[in-house]
N, CA, C and O of each residue as an XYZ file, in Angstrom:
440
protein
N      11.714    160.322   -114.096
C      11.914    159.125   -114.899
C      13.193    158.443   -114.435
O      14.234    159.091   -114.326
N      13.144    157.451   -114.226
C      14.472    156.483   -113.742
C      15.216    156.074   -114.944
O      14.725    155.893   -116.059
N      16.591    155.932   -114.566
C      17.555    155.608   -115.470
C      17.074    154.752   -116.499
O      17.203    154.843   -117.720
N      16.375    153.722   -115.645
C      16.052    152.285   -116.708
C      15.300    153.029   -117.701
O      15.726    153.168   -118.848
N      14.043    153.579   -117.250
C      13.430    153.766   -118.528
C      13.915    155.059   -119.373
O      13.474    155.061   -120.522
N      14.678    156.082   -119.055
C      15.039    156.894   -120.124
C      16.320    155.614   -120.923
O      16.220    155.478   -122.142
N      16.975    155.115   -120.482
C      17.427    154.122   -121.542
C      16.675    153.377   -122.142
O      16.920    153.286   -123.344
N      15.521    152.577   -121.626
C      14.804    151.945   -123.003
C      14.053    152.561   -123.788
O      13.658    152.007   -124.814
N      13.704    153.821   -123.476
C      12.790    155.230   -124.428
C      14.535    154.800   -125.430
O      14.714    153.855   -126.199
N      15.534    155.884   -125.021
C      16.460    155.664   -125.859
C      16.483    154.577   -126.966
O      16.336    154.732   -128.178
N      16.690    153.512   -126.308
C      17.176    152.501   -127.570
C      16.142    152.203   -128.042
O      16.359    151.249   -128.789
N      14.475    152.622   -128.056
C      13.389    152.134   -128.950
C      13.752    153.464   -129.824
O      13.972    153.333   -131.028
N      13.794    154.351   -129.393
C      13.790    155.353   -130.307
C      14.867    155.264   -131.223
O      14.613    155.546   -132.394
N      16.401    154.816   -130.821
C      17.285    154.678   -131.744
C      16.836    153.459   -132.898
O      16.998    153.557   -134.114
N      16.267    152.365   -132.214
C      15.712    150.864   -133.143
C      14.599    151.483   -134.344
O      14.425    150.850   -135.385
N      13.955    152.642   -134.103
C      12.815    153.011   -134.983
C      13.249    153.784   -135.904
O      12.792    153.780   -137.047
N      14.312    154.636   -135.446
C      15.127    155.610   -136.337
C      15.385    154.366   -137.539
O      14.789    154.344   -138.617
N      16.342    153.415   -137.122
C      17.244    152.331   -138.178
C      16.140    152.094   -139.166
O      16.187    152.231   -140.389
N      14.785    151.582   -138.147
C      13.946    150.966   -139.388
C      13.656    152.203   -140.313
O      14.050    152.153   -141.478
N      13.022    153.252   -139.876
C      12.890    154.567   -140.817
C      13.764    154.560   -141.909
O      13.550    154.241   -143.079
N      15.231    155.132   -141.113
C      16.194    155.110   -142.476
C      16.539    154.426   -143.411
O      17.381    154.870   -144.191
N      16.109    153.446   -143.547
C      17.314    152.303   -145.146
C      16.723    150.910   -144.625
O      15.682    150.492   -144.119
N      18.296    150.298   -145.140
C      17.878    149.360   -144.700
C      17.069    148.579   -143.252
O      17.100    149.003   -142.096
N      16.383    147.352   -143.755
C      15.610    147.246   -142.736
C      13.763    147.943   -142.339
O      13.013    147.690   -141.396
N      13.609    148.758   -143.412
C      12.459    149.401   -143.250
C      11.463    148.095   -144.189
O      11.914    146.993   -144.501
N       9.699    148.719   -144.573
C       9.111    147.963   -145.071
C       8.953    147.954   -146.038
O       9.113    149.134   -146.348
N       8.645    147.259   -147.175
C       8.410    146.869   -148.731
C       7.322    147.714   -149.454
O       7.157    147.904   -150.659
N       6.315    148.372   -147.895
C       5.095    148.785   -148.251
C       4.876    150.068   -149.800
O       5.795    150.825   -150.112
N       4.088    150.054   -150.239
C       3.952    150.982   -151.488
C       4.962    152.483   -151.203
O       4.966    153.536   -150.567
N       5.485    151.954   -151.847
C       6.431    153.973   -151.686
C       5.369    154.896   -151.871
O       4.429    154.734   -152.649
N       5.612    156.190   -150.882
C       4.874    157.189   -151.499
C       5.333    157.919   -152.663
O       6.123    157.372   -153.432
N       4.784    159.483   -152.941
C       4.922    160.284   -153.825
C       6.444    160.353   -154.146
O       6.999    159.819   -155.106
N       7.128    161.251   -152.985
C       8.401    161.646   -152.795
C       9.459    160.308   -152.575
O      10.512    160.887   -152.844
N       9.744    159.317   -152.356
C       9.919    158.041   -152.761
C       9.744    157.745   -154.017
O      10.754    157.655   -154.716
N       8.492    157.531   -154.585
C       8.248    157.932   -156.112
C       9.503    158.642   -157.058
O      10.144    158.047   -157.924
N       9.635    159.764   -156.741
C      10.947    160.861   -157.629
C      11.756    160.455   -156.902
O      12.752    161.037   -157.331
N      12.289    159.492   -155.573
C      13.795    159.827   -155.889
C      14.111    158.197   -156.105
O      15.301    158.147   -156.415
N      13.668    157.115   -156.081
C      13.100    155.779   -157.031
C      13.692    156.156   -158.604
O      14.439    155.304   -159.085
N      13.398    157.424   -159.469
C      12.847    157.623   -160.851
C      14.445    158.338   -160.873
O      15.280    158.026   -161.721
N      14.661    159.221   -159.918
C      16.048    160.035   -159.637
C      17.432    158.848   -159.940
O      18.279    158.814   -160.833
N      17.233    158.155   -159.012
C      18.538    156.668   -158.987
C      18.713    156.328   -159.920
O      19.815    156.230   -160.460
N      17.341    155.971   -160.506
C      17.243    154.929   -161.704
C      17.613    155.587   -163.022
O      18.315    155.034   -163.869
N      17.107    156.776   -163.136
C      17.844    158.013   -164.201
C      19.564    157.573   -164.204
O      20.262    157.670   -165.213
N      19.975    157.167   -163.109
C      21.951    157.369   -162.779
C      21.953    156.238   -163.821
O      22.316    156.657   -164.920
N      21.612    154.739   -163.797
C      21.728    153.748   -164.483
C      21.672    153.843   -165.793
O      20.929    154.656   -166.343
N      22.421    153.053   -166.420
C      22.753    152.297   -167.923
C      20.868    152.124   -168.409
O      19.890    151.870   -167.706
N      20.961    152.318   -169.464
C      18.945    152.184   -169.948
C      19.063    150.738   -170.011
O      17.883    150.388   -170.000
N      20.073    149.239   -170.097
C      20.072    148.657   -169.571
C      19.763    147.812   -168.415
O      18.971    146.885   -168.246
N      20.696    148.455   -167.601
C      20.319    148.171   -166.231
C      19.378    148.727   -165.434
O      19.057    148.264   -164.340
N      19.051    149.420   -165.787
C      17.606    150.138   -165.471
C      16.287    149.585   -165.759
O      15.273    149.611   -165.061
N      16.570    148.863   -167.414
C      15.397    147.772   -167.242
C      15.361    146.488   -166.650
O      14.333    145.884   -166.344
N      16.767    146.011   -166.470
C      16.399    144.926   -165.074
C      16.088    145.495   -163.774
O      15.760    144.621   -162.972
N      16.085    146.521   -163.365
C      16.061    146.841   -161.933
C      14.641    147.160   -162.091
O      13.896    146.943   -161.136
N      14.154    147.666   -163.219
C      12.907    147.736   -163.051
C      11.761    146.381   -163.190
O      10.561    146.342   -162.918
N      12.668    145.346   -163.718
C      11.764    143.965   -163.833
C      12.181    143.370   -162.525
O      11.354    142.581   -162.070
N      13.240    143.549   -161.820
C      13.310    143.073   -160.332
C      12.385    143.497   -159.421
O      11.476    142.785   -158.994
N      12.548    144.426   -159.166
C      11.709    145.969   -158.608
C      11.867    146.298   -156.930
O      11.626    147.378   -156.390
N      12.379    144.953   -156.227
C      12.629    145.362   -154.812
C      14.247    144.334   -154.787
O      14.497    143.425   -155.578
N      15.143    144.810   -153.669
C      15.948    144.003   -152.888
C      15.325    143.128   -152.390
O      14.315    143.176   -151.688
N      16.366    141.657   -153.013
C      15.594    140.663   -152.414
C      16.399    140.241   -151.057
O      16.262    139.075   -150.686
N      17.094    140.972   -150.419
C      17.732    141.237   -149.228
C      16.377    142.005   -147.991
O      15.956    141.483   -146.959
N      16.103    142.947   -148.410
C      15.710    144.164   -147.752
C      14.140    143.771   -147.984
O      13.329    143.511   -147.096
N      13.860    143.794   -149.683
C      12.424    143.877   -149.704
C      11.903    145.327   -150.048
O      10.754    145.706   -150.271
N      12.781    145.840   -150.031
C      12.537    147.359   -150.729
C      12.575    148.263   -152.041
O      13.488    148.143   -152.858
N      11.889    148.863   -152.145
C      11.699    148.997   -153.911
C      13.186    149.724   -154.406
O      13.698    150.804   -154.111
N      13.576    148.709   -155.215
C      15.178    149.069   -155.581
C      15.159    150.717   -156.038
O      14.349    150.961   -156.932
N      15.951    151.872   -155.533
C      16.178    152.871   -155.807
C      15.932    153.583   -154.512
O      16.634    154.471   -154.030
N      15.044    153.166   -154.112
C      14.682    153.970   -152.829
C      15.549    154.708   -151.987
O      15.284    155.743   -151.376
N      16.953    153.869   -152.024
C      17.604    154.511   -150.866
C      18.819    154.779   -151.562
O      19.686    155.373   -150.921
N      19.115    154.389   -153.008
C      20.064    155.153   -153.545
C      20.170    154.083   -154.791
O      19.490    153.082   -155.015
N      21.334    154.693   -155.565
C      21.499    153.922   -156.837
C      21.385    152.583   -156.502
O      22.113    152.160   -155.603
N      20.393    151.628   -157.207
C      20.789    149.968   -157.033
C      21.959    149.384   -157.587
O      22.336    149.526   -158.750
N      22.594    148.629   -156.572
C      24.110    147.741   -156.866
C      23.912    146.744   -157.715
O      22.884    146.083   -157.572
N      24.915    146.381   -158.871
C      24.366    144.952   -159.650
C      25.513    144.299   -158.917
O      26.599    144.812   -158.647
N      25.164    143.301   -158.692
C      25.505    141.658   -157.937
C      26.015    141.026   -159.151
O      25.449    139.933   -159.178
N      26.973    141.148   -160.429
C      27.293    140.402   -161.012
C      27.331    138.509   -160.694
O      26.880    137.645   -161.446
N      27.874    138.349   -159.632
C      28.011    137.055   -159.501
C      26.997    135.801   -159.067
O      27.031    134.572   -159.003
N      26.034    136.951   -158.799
C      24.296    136.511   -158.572
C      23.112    136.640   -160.015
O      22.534    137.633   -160.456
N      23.086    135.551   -160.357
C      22.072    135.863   -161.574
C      21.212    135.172   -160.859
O      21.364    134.284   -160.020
N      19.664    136.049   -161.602
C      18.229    135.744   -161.371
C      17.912    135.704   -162.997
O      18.344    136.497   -163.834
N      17.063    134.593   -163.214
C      16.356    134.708   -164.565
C      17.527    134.577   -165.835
O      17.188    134.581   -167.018
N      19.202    134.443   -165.303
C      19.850    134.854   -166.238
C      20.718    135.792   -166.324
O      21.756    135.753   -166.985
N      20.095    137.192   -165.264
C      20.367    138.312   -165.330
C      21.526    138.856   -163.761
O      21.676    138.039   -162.852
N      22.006    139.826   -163.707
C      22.012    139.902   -162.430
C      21.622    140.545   -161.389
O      21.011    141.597   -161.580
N      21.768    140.275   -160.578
C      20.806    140.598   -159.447
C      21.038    142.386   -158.859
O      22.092    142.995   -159.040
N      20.180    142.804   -158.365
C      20.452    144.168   -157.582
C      19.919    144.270   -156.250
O      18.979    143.647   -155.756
N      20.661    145.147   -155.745
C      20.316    144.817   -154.248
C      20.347    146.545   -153.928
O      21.115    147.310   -154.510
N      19.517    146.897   -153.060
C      19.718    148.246   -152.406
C      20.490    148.777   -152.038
O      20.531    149.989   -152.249
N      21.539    148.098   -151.266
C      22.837    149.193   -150.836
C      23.688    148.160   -150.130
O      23.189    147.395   -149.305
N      24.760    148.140   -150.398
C      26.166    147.587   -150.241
C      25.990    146.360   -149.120
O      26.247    145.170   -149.306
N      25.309    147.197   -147.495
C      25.428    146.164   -146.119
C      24.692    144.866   -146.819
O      25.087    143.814   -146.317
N      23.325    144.629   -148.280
C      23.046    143.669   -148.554
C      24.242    142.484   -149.118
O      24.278    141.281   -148.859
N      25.177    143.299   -149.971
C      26.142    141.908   -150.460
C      26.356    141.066   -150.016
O      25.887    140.093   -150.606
N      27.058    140.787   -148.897
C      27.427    139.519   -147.979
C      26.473    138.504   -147.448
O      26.628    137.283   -147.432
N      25.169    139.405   -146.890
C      23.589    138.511   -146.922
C      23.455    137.623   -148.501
O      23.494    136.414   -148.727
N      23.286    138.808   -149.428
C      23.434    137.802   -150.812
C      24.116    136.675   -151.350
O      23.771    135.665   -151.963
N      25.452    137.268   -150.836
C      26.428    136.068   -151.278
C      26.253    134.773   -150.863
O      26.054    133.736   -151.495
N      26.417    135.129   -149.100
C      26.286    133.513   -148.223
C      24.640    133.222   -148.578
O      24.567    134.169   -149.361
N      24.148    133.016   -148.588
C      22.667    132.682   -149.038
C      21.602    132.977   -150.567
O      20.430    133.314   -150.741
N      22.313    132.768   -151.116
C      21.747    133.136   -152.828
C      20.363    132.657   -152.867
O      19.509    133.260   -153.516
N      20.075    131.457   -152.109
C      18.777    130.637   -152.910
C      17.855    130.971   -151.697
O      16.740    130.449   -151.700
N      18.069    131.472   -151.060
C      17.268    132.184   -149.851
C      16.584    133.602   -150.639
O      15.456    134.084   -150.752
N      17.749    133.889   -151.026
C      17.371    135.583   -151.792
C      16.263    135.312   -152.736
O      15.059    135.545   -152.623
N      17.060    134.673   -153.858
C      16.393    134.286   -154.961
C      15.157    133.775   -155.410
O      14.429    133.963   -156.385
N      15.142    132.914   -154.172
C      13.074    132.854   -153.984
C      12.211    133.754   -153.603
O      11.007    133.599   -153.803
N      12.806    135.016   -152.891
C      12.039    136.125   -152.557
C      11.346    136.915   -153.824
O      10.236    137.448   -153.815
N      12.526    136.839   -155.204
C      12.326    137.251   -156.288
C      11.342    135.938   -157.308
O      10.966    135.853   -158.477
N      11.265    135.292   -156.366
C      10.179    134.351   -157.634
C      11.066    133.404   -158.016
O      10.174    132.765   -158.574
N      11.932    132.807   -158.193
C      12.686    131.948   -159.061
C      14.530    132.173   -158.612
O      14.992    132.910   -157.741
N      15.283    131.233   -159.582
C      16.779    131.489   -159.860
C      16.668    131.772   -161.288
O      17.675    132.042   -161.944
């Protein structure tokens, strides 16, 4: 195998890892085990905030079912519906911030 291609094996394989792990992966139906640790996160939350995250239900950054990849963040300074917003994990804030009404239509409304 020549240099070139054990480096592009490499970096597809590193690009597939990223999508696998976290952010960046797909919206598609969580499975089982996704399922409990979704129910796990959301257990950490205020019974509050737990029922907005559950009327949100994905990052409107990511697209992923909020909990999935760890406790959901509230976005105080981002309201949806009124409320505020949650996002999957921290690298979303700054996407959120500079672009709110980009986000916010992903979720249906401001």
């Amino acid at each position: 195998m020549s240099r070139t291609t054990t480096l592009f094996s490499g970096l597809a394989l590193s690009a597939a890892m990223l999508v696998v792990a976290g952010c960046g992966s797909s919206g598609d139906a969580p499975d089982n085990d996704v399922q409990a640790k979704i129910k796990k996160n959301l257990a950490k939350l205020s019974a509050e905030d737990r029922a907005l995250v559950e009327k949100q239900k994905i990052c409107p950054v990511e697209g992923t079912p909020l909990g999935s990849m760890d406790v959901p963040i509230k976005v105080p300074e981002v309201l949806w519906n009124g409320q505020p917003v949650f996002i999957c994990c921290d690298g979303c804030r700054n996407k959120l911030l500079d672009d709110r009404d980009k986000y916010l239509e992903k979720l249906g409304g401001k």
